[in-house]
DODO-65658 format. One line per 4 residues: number of its first residue (from 1); for each residue x, y negated, z of C-alpha. Coordinates in nm, 4 decimals, always signed. Each point is the difference from the previous one (the first is absolute). Example, Ala and Ser with C-alpha at 12.3 -4.5 7.8 and 13.67 -1.06 7.14 Angstrom:
BEGIN
1) +1.2300:+0.4500:+0.7800 | +0.1370:-0.3440:-0.0660
This chain:
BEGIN
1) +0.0000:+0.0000:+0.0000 | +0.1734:-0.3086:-0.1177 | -0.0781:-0.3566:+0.2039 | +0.1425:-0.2400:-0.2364
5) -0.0758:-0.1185:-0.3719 | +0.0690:+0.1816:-0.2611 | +0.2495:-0.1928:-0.2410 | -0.1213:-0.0780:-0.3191
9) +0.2152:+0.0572:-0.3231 | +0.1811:+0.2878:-0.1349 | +0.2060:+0.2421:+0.1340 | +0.4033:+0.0141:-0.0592
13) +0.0486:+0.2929:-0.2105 | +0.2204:+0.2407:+0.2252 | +0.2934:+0.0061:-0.2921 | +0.0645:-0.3773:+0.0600
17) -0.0343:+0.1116:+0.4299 | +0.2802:+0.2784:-0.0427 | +0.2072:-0.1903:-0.2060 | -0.0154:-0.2937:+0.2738
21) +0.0681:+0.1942:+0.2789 | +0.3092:+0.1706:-0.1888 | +0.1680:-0.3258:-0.0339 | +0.1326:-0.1437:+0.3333
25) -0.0430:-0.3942:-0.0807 | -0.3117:+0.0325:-0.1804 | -0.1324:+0.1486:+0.3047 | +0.0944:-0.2697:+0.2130
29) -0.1660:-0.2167:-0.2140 | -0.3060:+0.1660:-0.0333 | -0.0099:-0.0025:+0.3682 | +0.0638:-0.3856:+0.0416
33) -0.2686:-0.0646:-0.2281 | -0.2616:+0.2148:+0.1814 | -0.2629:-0.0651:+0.2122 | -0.1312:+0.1366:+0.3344
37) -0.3536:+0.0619:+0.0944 | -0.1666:+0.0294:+0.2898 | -0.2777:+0.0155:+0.2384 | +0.1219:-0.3038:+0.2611
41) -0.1651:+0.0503:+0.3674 | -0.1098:-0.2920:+0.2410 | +0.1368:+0.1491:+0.3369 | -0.2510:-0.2670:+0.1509
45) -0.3303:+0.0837:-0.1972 | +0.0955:+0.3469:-0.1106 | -0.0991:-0.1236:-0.3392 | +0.2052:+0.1083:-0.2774
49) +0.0475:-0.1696:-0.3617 | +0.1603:+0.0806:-0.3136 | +0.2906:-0.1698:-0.1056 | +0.3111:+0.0017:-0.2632
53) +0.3231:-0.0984:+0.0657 | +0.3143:-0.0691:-0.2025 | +0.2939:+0.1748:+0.1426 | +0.1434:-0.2868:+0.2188
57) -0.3108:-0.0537:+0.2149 | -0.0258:+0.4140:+0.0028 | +0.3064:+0.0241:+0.1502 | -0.1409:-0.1515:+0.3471
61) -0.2638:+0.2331:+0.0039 | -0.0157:+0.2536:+0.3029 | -0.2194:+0.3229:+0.0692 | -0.1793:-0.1484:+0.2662
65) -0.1651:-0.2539:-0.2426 | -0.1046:+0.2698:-0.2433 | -0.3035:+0.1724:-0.0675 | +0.0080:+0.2961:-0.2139
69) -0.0548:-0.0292:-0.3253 | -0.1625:+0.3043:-0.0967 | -0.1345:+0.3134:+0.1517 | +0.0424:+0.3844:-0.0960
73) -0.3263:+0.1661:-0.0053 | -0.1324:+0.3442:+0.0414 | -0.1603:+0.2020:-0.2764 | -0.1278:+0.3438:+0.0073
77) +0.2605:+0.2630:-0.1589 | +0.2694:-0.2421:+0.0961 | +0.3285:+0.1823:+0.0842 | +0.1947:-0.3141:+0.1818
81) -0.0548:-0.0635:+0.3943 | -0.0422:-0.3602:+0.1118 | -0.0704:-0.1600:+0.3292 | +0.1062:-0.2636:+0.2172
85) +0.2324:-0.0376:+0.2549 | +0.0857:-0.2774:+0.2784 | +0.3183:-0.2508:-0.1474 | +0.1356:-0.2204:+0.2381
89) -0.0366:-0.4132:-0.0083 | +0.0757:-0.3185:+0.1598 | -0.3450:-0.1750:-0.0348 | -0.2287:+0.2473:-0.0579
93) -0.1674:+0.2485:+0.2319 | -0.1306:+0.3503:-0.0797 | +0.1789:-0.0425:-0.3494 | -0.0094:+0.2981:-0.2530
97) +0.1279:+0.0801:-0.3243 | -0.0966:+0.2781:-0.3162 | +0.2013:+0.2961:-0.0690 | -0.1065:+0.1827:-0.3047
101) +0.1934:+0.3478:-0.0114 | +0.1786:+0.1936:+0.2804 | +0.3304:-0.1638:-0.1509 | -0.1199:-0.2934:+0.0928
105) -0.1458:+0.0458:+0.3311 | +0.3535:+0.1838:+0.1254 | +0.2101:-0.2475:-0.1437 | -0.1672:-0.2945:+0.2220
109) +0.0096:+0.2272:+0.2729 | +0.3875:+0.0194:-0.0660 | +0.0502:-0.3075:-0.0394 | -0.1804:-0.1251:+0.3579
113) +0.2169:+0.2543:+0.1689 | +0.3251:-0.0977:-0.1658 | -0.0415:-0.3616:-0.0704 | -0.0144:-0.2877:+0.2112
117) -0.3395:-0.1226:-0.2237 | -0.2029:-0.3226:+0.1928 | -0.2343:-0.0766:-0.2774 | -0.1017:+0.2854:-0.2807
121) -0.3090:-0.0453:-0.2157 | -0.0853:+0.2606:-0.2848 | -0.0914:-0.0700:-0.3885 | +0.0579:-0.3427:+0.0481
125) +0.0308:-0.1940:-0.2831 | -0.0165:+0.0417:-0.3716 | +0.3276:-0.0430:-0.2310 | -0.1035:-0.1641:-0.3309
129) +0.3172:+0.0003:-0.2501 | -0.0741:-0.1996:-0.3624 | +0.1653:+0.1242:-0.2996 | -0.0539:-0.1040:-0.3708
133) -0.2483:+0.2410:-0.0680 | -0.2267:-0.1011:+0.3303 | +0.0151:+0.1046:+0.3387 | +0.0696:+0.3142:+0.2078
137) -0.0727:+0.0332:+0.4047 | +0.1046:+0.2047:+0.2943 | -0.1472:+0.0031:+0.3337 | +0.2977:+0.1154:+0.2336
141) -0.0600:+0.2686:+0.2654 | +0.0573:-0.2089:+0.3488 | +0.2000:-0.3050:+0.1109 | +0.1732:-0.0231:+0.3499
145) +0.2540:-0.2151:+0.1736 | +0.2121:+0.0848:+0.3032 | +0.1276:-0.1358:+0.2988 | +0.2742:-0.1220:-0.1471
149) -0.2542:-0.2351:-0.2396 | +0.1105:+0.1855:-0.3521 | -0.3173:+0.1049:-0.2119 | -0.0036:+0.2689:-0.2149
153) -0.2409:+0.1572:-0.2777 | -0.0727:+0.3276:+0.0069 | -0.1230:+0.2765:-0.2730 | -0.0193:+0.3510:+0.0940
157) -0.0196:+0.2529:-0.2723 | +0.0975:+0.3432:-0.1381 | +0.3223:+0.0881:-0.1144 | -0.1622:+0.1487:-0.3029
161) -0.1980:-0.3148:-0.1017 | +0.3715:-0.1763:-0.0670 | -0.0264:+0.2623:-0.3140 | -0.2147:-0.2806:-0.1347
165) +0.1614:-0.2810:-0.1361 | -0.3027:-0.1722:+0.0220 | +0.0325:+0.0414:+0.3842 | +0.3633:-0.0621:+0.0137
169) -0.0493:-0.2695:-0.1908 | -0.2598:-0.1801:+0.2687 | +0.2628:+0.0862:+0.2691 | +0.2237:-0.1434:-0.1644
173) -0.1542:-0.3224:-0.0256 | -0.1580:-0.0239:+0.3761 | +0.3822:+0.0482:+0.1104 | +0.0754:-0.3096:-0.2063
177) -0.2858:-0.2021:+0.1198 | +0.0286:+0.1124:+0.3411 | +0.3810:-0.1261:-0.0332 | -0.1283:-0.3576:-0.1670
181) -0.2212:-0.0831:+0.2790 | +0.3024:+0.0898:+0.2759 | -0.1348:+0.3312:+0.0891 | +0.1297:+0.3666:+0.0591
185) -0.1405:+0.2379:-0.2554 | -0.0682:+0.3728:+0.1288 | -0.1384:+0.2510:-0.2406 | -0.0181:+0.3334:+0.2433
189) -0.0885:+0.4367:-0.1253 | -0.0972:+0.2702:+0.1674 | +0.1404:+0.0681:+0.3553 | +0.1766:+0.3442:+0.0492
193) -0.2508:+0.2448:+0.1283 | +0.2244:-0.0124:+0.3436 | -0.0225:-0.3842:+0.0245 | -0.3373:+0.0373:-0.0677
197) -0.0505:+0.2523:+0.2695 | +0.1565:-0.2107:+0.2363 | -0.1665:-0.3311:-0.0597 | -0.3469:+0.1504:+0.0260
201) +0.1278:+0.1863:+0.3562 | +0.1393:-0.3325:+0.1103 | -0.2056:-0.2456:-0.0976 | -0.3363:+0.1872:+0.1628
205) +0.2128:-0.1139:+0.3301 | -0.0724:-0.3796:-0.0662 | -0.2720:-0.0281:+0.2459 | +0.0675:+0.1142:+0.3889
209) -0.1892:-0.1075:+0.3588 | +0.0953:-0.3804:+0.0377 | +0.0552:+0.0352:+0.3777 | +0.2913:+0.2666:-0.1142
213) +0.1942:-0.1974:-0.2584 | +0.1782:-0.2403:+0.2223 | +0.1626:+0.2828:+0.2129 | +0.0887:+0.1561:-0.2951
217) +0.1532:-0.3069:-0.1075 | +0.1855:-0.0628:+0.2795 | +0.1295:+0.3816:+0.0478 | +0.1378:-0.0430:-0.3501
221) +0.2214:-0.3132:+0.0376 | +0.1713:+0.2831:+0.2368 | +0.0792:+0.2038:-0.2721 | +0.3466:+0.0420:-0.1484
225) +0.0254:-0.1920:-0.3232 | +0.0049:+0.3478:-0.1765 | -0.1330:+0.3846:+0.1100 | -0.1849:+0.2430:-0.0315
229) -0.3801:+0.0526:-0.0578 | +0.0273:+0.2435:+0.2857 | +0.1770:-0.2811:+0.2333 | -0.2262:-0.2853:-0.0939
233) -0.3415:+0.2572:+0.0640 | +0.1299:+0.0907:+0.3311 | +0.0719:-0.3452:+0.0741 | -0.3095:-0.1558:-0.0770
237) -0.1821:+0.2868:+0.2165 | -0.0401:-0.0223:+0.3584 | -0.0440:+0.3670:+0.1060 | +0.0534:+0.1683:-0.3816
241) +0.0750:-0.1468:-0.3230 | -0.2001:-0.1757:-0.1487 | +0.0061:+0.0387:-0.3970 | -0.2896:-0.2126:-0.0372
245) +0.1922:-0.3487:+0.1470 | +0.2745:+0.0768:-0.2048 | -0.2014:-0.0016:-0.3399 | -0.2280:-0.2940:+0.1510
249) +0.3273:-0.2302:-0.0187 | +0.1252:+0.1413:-0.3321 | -0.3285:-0.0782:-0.1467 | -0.0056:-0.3396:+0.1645
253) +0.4038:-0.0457:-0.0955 | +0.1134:-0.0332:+0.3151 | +0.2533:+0.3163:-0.0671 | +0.0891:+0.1203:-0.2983
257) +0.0635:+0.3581:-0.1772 | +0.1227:+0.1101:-0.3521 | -0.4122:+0.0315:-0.1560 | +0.1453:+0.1725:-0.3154
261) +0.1641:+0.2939:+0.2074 | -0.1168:+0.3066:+0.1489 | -0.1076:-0.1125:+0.3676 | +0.1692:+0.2239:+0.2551
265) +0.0947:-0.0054:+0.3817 | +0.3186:-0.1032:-0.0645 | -0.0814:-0.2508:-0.2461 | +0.1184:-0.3177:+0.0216
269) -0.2182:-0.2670:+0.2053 | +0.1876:-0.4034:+0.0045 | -0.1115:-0.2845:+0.1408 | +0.0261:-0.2240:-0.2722
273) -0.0799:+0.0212:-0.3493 | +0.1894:+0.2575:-0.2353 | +0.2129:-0.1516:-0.2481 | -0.1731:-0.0568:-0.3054
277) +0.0437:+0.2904:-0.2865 | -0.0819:-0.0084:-0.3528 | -0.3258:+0.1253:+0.0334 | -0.0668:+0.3546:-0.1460
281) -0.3735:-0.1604:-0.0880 | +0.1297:-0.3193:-0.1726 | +0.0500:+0.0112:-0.3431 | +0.2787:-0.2608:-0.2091
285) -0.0928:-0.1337:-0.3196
């Protein structure tokens, strides 16, 4: 279900779209000359209102102040899973975003566990790049910023799909827009059925008793800056380990463990973040 306008005009035959996105500065320019659509919210009045931007004012733009732009629907024989899940946010409560596949929906659960992310909003805007020939759009999967304040647009896709050079292509040319407004690009696969496996175990931990975080907290600033899952469960217990406060403050990213290994006793549990990998899910174009 698509909120905004349609645009009028024709369609950029997808020859003159692969052969852009195959040259490097005729991508850039394509991407300087585009413009960004998108459903602008009202954090007073709720209200939200469409609006097109060139790409210096889209470059201020932040999820917070972003309504999605469209919405996957359900039909009957469909063979996709979508939903919604929570996404965190400055200045808006109870916020949600769209997933539309089980890619999807696991790679924003990976993310929230192994990002510091402050403001994430999904299908948020709508990439309109003008060629000789007319116009072609993308609307990109998600947009978040961390704590650190950098924002970065997100696809997620299938590895097979990049077997398209119509697809590529696309990619292609959201990396170079994302770069012209001053953003981070991320195009993301499939996890690994392990990572997989262990974001869905850990992330079910996100919600615990609030009257038990704080000691949990608080017995965790007495761990060592690195053991074991075994050390950190007993721990966090008082008379046995307790497994469950030890996942509770991985989910919440208060400790940290390698999500893309097999989870064991001896595993590896640290008190601050891992350092950052290439990504076995992130894909370079």
């Amino acid at each position: 279900m698509d909120f905004l306008e349609s645009l009028r005009g024709p369609r950029a035959p997808w020859e003159e779209v692969v052969s852009a996105a195959q040259d490097a500065a005729l991508a850039r320019q394509v991407a300087l000359t585009s413009s960004v659509t998108i459903r602008e919210v009202d954090l007073v009045s709720g209200r939200d209102r469409q609006k097109t931007c060139d790409v210096p004012s889209a470059a201020t733009l932040t999820p917070d102040v972003l309504a999605e732009v469209r919405r996957p629907v359900s039909y009957q024989g469909m063979r996709n899973y979508i939903g919604r899940m929570a996404l965190p946010s400055v200045d808006r409560e109870a916020h949600a975003g769209w997933f539309e596949s089980r890619n999807e929906q696991e790679s924003y659960r990976d993310l929230l566990l192994t990002r510091p992310i402050t403001q994430m909003t999904t299908q948020p805007l709508r990439l309109e790049w003008p060629f000789a020939s007319g116009v072609r759009t993308h609307v990109p999967d998600a947009l978040y910023v961390t704590v650190d304040g950098v924002v970065t647009l997100l696809d997620v896709t299938r590895r097979a799909r990049l077997d398209s050079a119509e697809a590529h292509a696309v990619f292609v040319l959201a990396q170079a827009t994302a770069t012209a407004l001053g953003w981070r690009y991320e195009l993301r696969g499939e996890l690994s059925a392990q990572h997989q496996r262990n974001v869905s175990f850990v992330y079910a931990h996100r919600h615990a008793p609030p009257e038990r975080v704080p000691g949990w907290v608080q017995a965790a600033r007495g761990l060592p800056e690195t053991c074991t899952v075994q050390h950190a469960a007993a721990a966090l217990g008082q008379s046995r380990p307790d497994h469950g406060a030890l996942w509770h403050l991985v989910a919440t990213r208060q400790l940290f463990v390698d999500l893309t290994a097999p989870i064991r006793i001896d595993s590896r549990v640290q008190r601050r973040p891992l350092t950052r990998r290439s990504s076995s899910c992130q894909i370079s174009l």
